[in-house]
TORKOL-4160 file (C-alpha; in steps of 0.2 Angstrom, whole numbers, padded with zeros to 4 digits, m for minus):
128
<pt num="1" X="0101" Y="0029" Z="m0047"/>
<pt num="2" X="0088" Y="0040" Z="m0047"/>
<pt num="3" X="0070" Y="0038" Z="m0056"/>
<pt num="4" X="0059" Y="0051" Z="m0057"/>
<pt num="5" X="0039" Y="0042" Z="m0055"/>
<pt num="6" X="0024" Y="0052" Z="m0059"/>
<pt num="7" X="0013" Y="0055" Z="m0044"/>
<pt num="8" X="m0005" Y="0061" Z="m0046"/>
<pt num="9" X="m0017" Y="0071" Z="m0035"/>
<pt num="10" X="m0032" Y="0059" Z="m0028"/>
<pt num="11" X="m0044" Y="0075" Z="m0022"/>
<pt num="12" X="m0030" Y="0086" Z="m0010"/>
<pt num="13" X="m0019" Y="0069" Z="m0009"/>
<pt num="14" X="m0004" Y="0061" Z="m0020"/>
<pt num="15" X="m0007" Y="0045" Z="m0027"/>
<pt num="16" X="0006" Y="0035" Z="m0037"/>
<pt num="17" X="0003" Y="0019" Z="m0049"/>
<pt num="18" X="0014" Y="0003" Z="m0044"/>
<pt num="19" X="0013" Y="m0015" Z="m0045"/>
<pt num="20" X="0010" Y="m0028" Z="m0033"/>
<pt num="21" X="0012" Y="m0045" Z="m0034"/>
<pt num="22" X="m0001" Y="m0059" Z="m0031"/>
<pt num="23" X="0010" Y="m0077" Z="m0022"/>
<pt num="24" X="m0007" Y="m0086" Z="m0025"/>
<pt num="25" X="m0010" Y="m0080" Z="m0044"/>
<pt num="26" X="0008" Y="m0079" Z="m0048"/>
<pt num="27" X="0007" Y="m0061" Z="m0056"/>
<pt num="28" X="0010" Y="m0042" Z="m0055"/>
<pt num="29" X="m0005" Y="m0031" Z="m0054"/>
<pt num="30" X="m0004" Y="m0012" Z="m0058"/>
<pt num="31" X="m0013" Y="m0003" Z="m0041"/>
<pt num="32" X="m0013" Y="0017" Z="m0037"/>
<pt num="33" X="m0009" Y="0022" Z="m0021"/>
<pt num="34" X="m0011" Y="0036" Z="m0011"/>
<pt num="35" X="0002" Y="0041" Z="m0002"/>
<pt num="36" X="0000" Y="0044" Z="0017"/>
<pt num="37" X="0015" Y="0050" Z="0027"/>
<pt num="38" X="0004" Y="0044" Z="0042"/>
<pt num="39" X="0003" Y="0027" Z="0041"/>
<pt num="40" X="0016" Y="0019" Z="0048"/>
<pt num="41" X="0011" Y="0003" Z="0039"/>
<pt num="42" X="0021" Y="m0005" Z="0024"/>
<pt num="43" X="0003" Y="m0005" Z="0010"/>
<pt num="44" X="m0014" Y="m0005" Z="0017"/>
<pt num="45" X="m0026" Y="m0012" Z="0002"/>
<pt num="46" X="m0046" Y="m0010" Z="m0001"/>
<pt num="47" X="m0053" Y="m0028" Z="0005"/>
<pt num="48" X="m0061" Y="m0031" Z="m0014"/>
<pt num="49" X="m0045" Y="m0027" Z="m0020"/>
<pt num="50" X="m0034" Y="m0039" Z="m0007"/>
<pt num="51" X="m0047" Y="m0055" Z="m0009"/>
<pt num="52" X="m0048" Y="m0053" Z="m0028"/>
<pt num="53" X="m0027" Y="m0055" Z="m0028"/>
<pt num="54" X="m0031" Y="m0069" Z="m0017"/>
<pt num="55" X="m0017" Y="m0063" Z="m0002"/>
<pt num="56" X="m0034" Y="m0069" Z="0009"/>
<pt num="57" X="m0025" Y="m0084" Z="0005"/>
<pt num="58" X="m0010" Y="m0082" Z="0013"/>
<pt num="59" X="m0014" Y="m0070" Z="0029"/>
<pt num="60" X="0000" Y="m0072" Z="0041"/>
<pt num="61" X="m0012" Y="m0075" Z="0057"/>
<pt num="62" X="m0029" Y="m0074" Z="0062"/>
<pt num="63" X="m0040" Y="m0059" Z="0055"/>
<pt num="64" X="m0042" Y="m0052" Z="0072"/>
<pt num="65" X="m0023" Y="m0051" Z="0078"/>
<pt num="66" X="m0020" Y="m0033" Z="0069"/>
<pt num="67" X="m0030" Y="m0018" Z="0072"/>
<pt num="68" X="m0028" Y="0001" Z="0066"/>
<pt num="69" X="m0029" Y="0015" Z="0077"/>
<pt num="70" X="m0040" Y="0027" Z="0070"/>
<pt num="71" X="m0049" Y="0045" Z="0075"/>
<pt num="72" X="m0065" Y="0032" Z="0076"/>
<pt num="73" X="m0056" Y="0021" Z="0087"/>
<pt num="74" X="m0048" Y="0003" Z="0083"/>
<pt num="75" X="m0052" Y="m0008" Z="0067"/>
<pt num="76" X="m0047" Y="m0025" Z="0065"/>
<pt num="77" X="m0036" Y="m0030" Z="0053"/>
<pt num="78" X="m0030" Y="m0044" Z="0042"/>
<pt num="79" X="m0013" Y="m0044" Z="0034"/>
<pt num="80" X="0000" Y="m0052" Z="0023"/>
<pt num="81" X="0015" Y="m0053" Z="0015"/>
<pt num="82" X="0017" Y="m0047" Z="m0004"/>
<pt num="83" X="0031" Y="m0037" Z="m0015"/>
<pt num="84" X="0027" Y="m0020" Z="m0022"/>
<pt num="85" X="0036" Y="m0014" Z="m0034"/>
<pt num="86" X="0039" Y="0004" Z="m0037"/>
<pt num="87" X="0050" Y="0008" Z="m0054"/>
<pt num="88" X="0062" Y="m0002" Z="m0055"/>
<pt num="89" X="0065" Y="m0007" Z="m0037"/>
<pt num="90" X="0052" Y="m0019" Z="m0027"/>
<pt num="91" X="0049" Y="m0020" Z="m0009"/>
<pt num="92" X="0045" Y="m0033" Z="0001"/>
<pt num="93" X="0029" Y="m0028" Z="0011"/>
<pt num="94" X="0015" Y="m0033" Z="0023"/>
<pt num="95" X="m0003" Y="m0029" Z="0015"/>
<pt num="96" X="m0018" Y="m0023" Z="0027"/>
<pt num="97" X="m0034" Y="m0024" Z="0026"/>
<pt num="98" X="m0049" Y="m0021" Z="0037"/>
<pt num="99" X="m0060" Y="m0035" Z="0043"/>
<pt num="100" X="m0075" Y="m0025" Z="0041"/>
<pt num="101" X="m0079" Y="m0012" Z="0030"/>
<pt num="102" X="m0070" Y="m0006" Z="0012"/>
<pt num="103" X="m0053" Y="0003" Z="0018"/>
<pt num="104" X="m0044" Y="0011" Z="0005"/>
<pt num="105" X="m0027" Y="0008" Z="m0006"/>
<pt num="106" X="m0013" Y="0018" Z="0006"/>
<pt num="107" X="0006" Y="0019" Z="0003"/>
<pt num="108" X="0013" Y="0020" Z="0021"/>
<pt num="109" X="0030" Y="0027" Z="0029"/>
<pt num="110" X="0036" Y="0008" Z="0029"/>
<pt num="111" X="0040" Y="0011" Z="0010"/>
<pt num="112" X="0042" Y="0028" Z="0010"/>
<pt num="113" X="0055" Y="0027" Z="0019"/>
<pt num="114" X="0063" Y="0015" Z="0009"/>
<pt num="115" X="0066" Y="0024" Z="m0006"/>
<pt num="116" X="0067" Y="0043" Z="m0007"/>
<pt num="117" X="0053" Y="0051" Z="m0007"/>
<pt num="118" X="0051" Y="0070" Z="m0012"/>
<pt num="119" X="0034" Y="0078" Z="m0012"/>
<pt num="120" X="0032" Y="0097" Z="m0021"/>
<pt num="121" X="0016" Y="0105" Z="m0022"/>
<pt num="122" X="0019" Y="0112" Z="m0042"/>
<pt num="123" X="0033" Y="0096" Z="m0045"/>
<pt num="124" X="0021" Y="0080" Z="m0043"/>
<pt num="125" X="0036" Y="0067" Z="m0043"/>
<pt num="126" X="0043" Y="0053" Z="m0030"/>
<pt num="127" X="0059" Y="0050" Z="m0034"/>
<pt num="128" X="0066" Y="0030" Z="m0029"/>
């Protein structure tokens, strides 16, 4: 089966709108992503965003046990486990987010590459 989803352009980068669920708050909550083909991550979330869906909760180990390798060096990370769900299909995922600072809402290669993923310059779809 193939779905067609609407993806946007955040600035020079494509976003797409999909839901992720909340274990603590029992409920789906509609999030856009950008994509990034270079995070090798499954979803990285802004911290607001992953304490208000209470998955600070549920983190699967100390706040200090995941870090980032960025340009700027290594950022500690805290993470845990969630569904996305993109169309029809849903995912299960491990969330990031940093311990310090704001981060940002990332779709990484661990979800790409589990449905397909087409990206045109003048055809702004991802197909699942």
């Amino acid at each position: 089966m193939v779905a067609l989803l609407k993806c946007f352009k955040y600035k020079k980068y494509y976003s797409v709108l999909c839901e992720l669920y909340s274990p603590i708050l029992d409920k789906w909550f509609k999030i856009r992503f950008i994509i990034d083909s270079g995070f090798s991550g499954d979803v990285f979330l802004r911290r607001k965003i992953y304490d208000s869906l209470k998955l600070n909760l549920v983190d699967s180990a100390s706040p200090y046990s995941f870090s980032a390798k960025t340009i700027v060096g290594s950022i500690p990370l805290r993470a845990s486990r969630s569904r996305i769900r993109i169309k029809d299909n849903v995912f299960d995922v491990k969330i990031y987010t940093p311990v310090f600072g704001y981060g940002e809402n990332l779709l990484g290669r661990g979800v790409l590459e589990k449905s397909i993923t087409i990206l045109h310059r003048n055809k702004k779809h991802v197909l699942d």
